[in-house]
N, C-alpha and C positions, 0 to 999 in steps of 0.2 A: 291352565298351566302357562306359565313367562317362557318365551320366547327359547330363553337362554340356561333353561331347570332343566336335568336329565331325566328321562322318562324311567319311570316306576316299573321295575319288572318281579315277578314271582318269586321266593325267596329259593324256593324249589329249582328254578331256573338258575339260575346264581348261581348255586353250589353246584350244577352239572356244568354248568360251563367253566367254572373253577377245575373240573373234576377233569375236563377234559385237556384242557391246559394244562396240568399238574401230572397229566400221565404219558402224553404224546411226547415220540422221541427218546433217543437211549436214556438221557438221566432227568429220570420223574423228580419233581419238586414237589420239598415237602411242604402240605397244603394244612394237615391235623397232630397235634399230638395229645397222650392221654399221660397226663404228669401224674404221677403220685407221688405226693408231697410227703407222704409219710405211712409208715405201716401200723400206727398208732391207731388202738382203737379200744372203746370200751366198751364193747360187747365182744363173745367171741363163739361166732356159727360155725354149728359144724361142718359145716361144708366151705366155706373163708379157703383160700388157696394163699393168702398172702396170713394169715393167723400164728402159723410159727415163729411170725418174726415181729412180732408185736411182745417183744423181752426189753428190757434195760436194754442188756447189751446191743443188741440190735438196733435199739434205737440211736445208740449213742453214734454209730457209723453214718447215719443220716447226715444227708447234706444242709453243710449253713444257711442263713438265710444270703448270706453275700453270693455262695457258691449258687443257691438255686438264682436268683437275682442276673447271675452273669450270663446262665441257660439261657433265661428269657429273653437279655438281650440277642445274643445267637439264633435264638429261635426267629424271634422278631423277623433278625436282619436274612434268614433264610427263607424270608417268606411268608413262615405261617401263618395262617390266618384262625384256626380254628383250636383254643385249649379245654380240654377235660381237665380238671381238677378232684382228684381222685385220691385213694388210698387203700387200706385204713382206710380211718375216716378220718376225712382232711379235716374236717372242725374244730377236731381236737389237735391240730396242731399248734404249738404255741403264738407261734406268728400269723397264724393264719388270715386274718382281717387284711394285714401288709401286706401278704402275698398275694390275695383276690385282688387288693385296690391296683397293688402293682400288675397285674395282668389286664387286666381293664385298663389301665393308663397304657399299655403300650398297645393296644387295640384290638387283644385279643378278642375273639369271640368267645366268651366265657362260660361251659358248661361246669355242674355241680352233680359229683353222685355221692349221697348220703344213706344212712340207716335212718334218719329220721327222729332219732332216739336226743340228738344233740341241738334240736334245734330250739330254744327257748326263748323267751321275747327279744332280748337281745339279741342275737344273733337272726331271729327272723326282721325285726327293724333294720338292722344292717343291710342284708340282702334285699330288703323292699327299697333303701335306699340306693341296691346298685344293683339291678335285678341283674341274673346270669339269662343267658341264652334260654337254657333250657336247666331245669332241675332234677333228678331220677334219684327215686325215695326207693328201696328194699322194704315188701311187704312181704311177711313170712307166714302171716295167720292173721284172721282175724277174731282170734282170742288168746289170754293170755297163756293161756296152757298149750296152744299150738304153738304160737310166737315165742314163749321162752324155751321152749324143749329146743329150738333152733338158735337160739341167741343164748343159750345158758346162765343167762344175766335177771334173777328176778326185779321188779321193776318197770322192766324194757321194752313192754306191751304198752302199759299206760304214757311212758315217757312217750312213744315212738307216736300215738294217738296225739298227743298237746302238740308234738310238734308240726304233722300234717295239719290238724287245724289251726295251728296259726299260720303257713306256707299258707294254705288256701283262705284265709281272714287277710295277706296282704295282698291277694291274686295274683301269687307267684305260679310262673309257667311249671307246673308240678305234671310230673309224669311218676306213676306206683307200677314196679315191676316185681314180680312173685316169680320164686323159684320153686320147680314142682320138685319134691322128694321124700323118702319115705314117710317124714315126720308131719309133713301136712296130706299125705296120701287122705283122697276121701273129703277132706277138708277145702280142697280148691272153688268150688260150687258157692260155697259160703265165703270163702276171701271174696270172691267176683261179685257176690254182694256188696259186700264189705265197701268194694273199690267202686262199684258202679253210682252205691249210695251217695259215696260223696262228690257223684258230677265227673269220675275220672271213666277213665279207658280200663277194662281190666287186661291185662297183660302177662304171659307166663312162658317160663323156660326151663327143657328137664335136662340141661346140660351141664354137668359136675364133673369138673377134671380133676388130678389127684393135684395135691401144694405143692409150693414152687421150689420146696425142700425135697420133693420124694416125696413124700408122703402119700399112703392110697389111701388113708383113713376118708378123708373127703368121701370115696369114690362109695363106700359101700353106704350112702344115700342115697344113691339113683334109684331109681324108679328102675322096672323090668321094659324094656321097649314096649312090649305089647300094652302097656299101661300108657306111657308117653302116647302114644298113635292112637288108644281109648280117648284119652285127652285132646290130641291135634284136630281126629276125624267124627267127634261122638258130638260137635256140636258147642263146645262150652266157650272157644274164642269166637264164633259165627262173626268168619271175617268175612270183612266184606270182598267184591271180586277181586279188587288186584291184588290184595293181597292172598287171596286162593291162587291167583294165577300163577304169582310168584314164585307160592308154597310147591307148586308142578313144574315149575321150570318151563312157562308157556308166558307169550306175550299177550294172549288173547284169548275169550272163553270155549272160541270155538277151534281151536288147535289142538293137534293130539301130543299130548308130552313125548319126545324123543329118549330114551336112553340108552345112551353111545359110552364108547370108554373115551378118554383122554384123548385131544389131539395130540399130545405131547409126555414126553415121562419127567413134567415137574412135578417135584417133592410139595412144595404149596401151593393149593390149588386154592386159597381165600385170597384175601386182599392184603397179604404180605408184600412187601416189596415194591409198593406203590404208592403213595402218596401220603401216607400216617407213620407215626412210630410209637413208642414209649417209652417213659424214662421213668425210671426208680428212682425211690428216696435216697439213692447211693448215688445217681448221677449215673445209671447204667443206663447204657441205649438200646431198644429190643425194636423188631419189628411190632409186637403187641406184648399185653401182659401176660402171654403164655407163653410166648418163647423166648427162653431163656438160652437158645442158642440160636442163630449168632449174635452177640454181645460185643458194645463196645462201651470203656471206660471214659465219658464225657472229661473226668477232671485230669484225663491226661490227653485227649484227642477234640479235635475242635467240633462241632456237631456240623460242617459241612462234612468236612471229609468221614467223619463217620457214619454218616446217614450214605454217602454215594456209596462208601464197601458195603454198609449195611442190605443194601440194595442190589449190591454185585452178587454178594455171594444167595441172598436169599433167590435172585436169579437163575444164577448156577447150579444151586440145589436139586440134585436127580436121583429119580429111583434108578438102581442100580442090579438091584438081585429080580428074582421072580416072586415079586410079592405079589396078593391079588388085589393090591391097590393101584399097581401099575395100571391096569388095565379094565378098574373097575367101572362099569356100565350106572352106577349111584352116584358117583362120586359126587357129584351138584346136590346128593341129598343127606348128604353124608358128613359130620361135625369132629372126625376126628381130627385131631390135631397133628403133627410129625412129632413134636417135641414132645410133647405128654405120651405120645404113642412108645416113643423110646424108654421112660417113665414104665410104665403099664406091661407092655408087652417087649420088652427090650432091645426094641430097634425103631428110630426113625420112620421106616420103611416098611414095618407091621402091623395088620391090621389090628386092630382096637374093637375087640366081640360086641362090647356093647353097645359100640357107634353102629356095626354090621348088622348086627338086628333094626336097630329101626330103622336103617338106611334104607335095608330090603324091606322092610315093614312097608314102608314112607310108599315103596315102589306099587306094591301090592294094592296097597288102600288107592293109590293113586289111579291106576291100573281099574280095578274093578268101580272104581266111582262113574270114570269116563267110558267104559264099558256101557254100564245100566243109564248113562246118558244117552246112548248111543238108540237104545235099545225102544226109550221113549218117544 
């Protein structure tokens, strides 16, 4: 190594000291955003949260490309360092190629999340041409009778197969994630095949919120908790420790999980309000893609000043009545959301049954696992 070169450090490293920077002190800098370029897509799952607005009309509300263009500089200039490119599916949007190039030229760190179904020689030469960060493909099944019962789109089995193997024929950083729910119930064993076969990670998630319209149609794909926790604790992810470790809410394998309520009575208890945001294809600013309150209008407010309220009030945000989330002893294990909760169960501040089962499930398994550790 010269003298005068900076020494190489872990990529892993990097982003935690980013991470730390970006959240120390009253106003966190923003570090990530998750853009979605457009709600455009051709496939349409039934479980999709963003799928009702994949219409003409809706799409016609979508932001220019100047308008999105002027974000980026904003975002740039606040800092960011890290964009998702997202949707829909962004591939289909018509500018799309200008818009990836242009985020790459201003230094984003460029991730891609895809169906996979869009990817075709062209568009995979392109991206071996400017590889993203990282890739994340939706795997639904792996056959066509599973895959299109979820995508409704015949076809969209075989396209979705050409375009994984050309991603993996340019040796693009490709990550395949599976959503577990009724339609592939049974069928998860054989995706993991599926994904293992081809050199990937297999990967799965049984969490469906209702669309970002209302809509609960989504929701009655979930899986029953007891079935989700068959799936977590029966063996099929066989994570390794930290990620077991994690999954308990322990740093290490010989700690006993703790579960305490709250130290505090904040309404968000994830990573709201800290160092990420998201923007819709309307140019709308969210804490993430699921809350849709509080909201701000980028084409009328500049993205400093709306990302600092953005942050004020998702702060300020408190339970207030006697819900049993105020005080709930899961809550680290627990996926509901506030905003979808108001959705669902009709308040912010109420619990969500089917997050509560496997919450307490989650406790349970947990519970009796380190138990019969205990005992050997």
């Amino acid at each position: 190594m010269n003298s005068g070169s900076i020494p190489e450090q872990p990529y892993s490293e990097f982003s935690r000291r980013i991470w730390d920077r970006s959240v120390q002190g009253p106003d966190p800098l923003p570090t990530k955003v998750q853009f979605e370029i457009t709600y455009r897509c051709n496939i349409h799952c039934v479980h999709c949260y963003t799928d009702p607005f994949n219409t003409p009309a809706h799409l016609r509300r979508e932001l220019t490309l100047d308008q999105m263009l002027r974000l980026f500089d904003q975002l740039a200039e606040a800092g960011v360092l890290w964009m998702l490119l997202t949707g829909g599916e962004a591939l289909v949007h018509p500018q799309f190629k200008r818009i990836y190039r242009e985020a790459k030229e201003r230094g984003f760190i460029v991730s891609l999340f895809s169906n996979g179904t869009t990817i075709t020689e062209d568009a995979a030469d392109f991206l071996a041409a400017n590889p993203p960060f990282l890739l994340e493909v939706s795997c639904h099944g792996a056959t066509a009778e599973t895959f299109e019962k979820i995508t409704q789109v015949p076809g969209s089995f075989r396209r979705f197969q050409e375009g994984v193997h050309r991603l993996l024929e340019k040796g693009l950083p490709l990550k395949l994630k599976t959503k577990a729910m009724t339609l592939n119930r049974g069928k998860l064993p054989e995706i993991r095949r599926f994904v293992e076969g081809l050199g990937l990670k297999f990967q799965f998630n049984g969490d469906i919120y209702p669309r970002l319209n209302g809509d609960l149609s989504s929701t009655r794909h979930r899986l029953p908790g007891s079935e989700i926790l068959d799936l977590e604790f029966g063996g099929l992810l066989a994570p390794d420790e930290e990620d077991r470790c994690a999954e308990k809410g322990i740093s290490s394998p010989g700690e006993r999980p703790r579960f305490e309520p709250p130290s505090d009575d904040r309404l968000f208890r994830c990573g709201c309000g800290t160092n990420s945001m998201s923007i819709s294809p309307y140019g709308i600013l969210r804490a993430c893609t699921f809350t849709t309150w509080p909201a701000y209008d980028l084409k009328e407010i500049p993205l400093r000043e709306a990302f600092a309220r953005l942050v004020q009030e998702i702060r300020q945000a408190r339970y207030t009545g006697e819900s049993p989330c105020r005080t709930c002893v899961v809550h680290t294990l627990c996926n509901k959301h506030p905003v979808m909760a108001a959705v669902e169960s009709g308040s912010v501040e109420a619990p969500v049954p089917a997050f509560c089962e496997t919450a307490f499930g989650r406790k349970e398994r947990i519970t009796q696992e380190v138990t019969d550790g205990e005992r050997k």
